[in-house]
N, C-alpha and C positions, 0 to 999 in steps of 0.2 A: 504493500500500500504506500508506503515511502517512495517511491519512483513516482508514481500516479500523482501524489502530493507536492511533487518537485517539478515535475511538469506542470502544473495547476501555478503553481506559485511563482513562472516564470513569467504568467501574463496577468493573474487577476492580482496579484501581489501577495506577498508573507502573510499580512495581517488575515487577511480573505480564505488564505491557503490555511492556516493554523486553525483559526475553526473550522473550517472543513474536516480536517484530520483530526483534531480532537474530538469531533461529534461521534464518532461513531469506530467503535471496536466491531472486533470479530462476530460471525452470522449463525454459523454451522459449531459448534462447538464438541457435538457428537456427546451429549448425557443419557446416557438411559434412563427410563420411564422410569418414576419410582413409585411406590403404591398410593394409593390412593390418600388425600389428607394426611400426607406426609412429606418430606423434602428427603433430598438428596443426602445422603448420609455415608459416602463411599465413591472411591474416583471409578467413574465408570466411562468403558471405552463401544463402540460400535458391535463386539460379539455379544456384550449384553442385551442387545434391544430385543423386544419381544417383536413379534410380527407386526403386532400394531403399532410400534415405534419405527419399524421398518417403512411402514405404508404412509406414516408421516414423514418420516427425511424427506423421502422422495418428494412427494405435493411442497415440503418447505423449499427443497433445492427448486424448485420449480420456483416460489414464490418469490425466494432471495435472486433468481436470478429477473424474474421479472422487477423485483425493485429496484437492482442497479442500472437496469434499462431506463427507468423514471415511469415504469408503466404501475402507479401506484394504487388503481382502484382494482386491475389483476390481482396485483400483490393480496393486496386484501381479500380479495375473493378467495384468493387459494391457498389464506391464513386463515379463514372461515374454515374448510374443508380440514385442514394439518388438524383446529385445534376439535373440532366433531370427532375427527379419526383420534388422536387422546391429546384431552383438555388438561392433560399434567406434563407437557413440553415443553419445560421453562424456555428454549428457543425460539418457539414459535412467538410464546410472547415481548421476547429481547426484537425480533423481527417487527413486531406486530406496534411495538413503542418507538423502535426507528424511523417507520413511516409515518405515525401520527405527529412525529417532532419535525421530519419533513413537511408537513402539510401543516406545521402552524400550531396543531390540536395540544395546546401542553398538558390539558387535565388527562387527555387519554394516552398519551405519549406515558405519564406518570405512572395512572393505572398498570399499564403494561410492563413497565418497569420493573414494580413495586412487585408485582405478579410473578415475573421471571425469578426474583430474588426471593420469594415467599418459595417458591417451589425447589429453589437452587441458592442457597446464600452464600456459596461459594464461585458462583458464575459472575468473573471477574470483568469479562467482557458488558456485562449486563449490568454492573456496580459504575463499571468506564461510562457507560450511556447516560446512567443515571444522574451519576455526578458531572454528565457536561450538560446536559438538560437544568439541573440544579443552577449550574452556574451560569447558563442563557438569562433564567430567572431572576437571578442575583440571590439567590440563596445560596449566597457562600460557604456559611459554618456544615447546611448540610452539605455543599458540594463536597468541600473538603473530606468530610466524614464518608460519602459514597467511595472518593477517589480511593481514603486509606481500605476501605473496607476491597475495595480490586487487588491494592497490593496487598493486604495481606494473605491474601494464597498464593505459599510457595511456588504452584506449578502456575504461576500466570506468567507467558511470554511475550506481553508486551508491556512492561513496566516503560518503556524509554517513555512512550505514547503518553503512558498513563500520568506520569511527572511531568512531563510537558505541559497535558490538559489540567494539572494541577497548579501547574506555575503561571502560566497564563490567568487563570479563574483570581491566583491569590494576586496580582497582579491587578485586576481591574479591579478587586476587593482595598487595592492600595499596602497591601503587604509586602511592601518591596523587599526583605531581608528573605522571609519567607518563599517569597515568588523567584530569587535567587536563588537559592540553595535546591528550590523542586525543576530547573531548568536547568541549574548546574547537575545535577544526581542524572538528568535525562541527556543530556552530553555526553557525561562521563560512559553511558550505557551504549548510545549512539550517536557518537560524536559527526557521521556522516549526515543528519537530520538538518537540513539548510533551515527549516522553519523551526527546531530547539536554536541554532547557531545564530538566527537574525534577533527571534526574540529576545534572547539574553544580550548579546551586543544592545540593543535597541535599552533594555534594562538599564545595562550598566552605564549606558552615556546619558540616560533621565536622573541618574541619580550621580552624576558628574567622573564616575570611575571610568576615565575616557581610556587609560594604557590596558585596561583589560578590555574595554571596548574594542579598542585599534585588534587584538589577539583575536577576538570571535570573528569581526568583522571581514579583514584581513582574511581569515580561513576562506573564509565565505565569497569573497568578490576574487578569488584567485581560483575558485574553481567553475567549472561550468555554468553552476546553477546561478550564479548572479544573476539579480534584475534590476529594475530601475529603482526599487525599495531600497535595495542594498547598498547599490552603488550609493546612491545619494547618503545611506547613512554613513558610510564610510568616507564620504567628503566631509561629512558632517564632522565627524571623529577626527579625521586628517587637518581640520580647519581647528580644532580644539588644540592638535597635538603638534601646532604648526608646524607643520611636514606638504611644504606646499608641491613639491614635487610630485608627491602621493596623489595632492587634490590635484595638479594639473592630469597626472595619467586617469584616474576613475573618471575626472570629467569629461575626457575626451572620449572614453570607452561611453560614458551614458549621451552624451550628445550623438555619437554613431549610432548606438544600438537603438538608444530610448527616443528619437527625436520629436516627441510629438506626446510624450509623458507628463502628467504633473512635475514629476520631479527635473526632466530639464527645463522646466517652466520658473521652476524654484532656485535653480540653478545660477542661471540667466540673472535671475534677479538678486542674487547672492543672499538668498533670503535663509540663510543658515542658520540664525535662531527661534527661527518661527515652532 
């Protein structure tokens, strides 16, 4: 998903690209049915399914794929049938609260949510959703509280993600110390993440630590993935750390690349502390 993210973030910009990627974990996660008025209670893998969890994958993979198409009233239609066929598939409903957050709906986005993790309190993917939905709403203290509840199952493998969409949330929460150290931990995990590397750069030069700015930034506007975001913060940083040399090369890479961006707009007009 990181690639797909990275390409996104080359045109709509980081900020756009980062909630993008924070909204939404993993789809299929492969849990076995568990009985009835009860929750998961055991790591279970695909040879556990009964038939009837078998006859759900299928109708979900069907559903997941029509929702990354954007065909979202399918989607739905064929998350009716998953949850008819058994209505104790925390997936179907982690699926079933991705669209409704797609389409706006937060109270049923919530439900579904809340529903995935009643059945699965250890479906980390489904805690990741919840607590970025939380933090769409500005419900911080729970966002935070969803996101630690994702990390704490050892077997969850996207923690990079999951600090990221942590750091970010404590971030527009004004948590700057905190929103540093959950973007730094999501660095250190996946230092390749161009949208963990701009945010923190981007952090660190609002709250004036511009020579650890120059470090994230620098990584970032030397590899591929730069965009006009980037580059401009890194004039921005380069203009702090008077390294004008620095500013003249990034400006000439954004006026080639970007020429028709806000940010050679801002450029132009030397408008570097805005």
């Amino acid at each position: 998903m990181n690639m797909a993210m990275a390409a996104q973030g080359r045109t709509a910009g980081w900020m756009a690209a980062a909630a993008l990627a924070a909204a939404m974990s993993g789809l299929l996660t492969g849990c076995a049915a568990p009985p009835p008025h009860d929750v998961v209670s055991d790591v279970a893998s695909p040879s556990d399914d009964t038939d009837q969890r078998r006859r759900a994958r299928i109708r979900l993979e069907l559903a997941s794929s029509y929702y990354a198409e954007g065909k979202t009233e399918i989607a739905l239609d064929e998350l009716k049938q998953v949850i008819q066929t058994d209505p104790y598939y925390p997936d179907a409903y982690n699926l079933r609260g991705l669209i409704y957050m797609r389409l706006g709906d937060n109270r049923q986005a919530e439900e579904n949510f809340r529903r995935t993790l009643t059945l699965n309190p250890r479906d980390s993917d489904a805690a990741h959703n919840y607590g970025w939905l939380l933090c769409t709403t500005q419900r911080y203290p729970e966002s935070a509280r969803a996101f630690q509840q994702a990390l704490g199952n050892p077997l969850y493998g996207d923690r990079a993600k999951t600090h990221m969409a942590l750091g970010l949330c404590q971030a527009r929460a004004g948590q700057g110390a905190d929103a540093e150290a959950s973007l730094t931990r999501s660095y250190e995990l996946d230092p390749g993440n161009p949208i963990t590397g701009y945010n923190l750069a981007r952090l660190l030069y609002q709250r004036g630590e511009f020579p650890r700015a120059q470090f994230y930034i620098r990584r970032l506007n030397n590899s591929e993935l730069a965009n006009a975001e980037s580059l401009w913060l890194g004039i921005r940083v380069e203009n702090r750390m008077n390294d004008g040399a620095a500013m003249a090369q990034l400006s000439e890479v954004l006026r080639k690349r970007f020429p028709q961006s806000p940010e050679r707009t801002s450029l132009d007009r030397r408008a570097f502390d805005e």
